[in-house]
N, C-alpha and C positions, 0 to 999 in steps of 0.2 A: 516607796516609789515617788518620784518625782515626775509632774506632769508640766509642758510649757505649749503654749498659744502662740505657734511662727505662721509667717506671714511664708511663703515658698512662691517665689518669681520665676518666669522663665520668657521665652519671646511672645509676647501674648499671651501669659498666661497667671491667673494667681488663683494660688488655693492659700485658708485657711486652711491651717491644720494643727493637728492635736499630736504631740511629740508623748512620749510616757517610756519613761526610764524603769525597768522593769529589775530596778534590784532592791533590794526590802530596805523599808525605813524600822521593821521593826520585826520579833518574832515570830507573830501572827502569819503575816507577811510573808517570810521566809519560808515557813512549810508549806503555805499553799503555793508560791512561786515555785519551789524545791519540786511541791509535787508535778505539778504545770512542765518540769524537766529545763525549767532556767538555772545557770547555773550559779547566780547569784554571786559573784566571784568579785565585784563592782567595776567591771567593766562594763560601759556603755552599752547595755541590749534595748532597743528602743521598739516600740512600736510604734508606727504613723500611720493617721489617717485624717481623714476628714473632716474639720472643725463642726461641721454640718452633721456629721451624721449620715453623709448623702453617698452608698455606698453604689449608686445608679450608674455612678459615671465611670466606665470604663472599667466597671471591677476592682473600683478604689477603696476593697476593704482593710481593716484596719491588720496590719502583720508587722513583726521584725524581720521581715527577708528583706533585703534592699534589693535582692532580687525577683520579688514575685509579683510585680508589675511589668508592663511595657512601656516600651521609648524610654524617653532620659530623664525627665523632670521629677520623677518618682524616685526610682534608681541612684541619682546623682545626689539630688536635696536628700536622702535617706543614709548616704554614706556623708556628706557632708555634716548629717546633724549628731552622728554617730563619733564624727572625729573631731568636731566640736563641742558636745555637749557642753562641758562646763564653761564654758565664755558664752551659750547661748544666753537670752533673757527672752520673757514673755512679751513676744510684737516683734522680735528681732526678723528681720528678713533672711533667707535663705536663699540666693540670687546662686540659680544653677547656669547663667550665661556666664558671670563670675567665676566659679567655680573651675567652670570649662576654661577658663583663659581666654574667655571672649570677650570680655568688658576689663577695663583696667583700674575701675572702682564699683564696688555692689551696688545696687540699686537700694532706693530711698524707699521706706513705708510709703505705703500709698495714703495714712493715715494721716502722713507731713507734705505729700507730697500734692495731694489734691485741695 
């Protein structure tokens, strides 16, 4: 499994969060993922959630649906970090105005940026 630290932007909005690539680095790994019903196939299965921990907000627990949240920020950065995976890195921004075709360049870490 591979896990990464993205930054996910929106209008007002930033979460930490915690990206994890749910296919086996190893055979351990594999059966319990296997058993879990991942298909392990190395295609991008991600789970996202909260760098926090902080599952208070809005029902922001940790899943692979890019569907089982509400509104967009969720939804959007979860297929975005899905169809990106491999060009991600740890700190990378996830800018969901971007994504949308609403910005004409992503936004900057706020860690460069403040």
């Amino acid at each position: 499994m591979q896990v990464k630290a993205l930054e996910i932007r929106d209008a007002g909005t930033f979460i930490p969060a915690l990206a994890v690539n749910m296919n086996p680095s190893n055979n351990e790994q594999r059966y319990l993922l296997k058993r879990c019903g991942y298909s392990c196939d190395g295609r991008p299965n991600i789970i996202l959630t909260r760098l926090d921990g902080d599952e208070t907000h809005h029902g922001d627990q940790a899943t692979n649906d890019p569907y089982a949240r509400i509104g967009r920020t969720w939804p959007i950065a979860h297929h975005w970090i899905i169809d990106h995976w491999n060009e991600l890195q740890d700190g990378d921004v996830v800018d969901v105005e971007f994504a949308l075709g609403e910005r004409t360049t992503p936004k900057v870490s706020e860690r460069i940026s403040c």
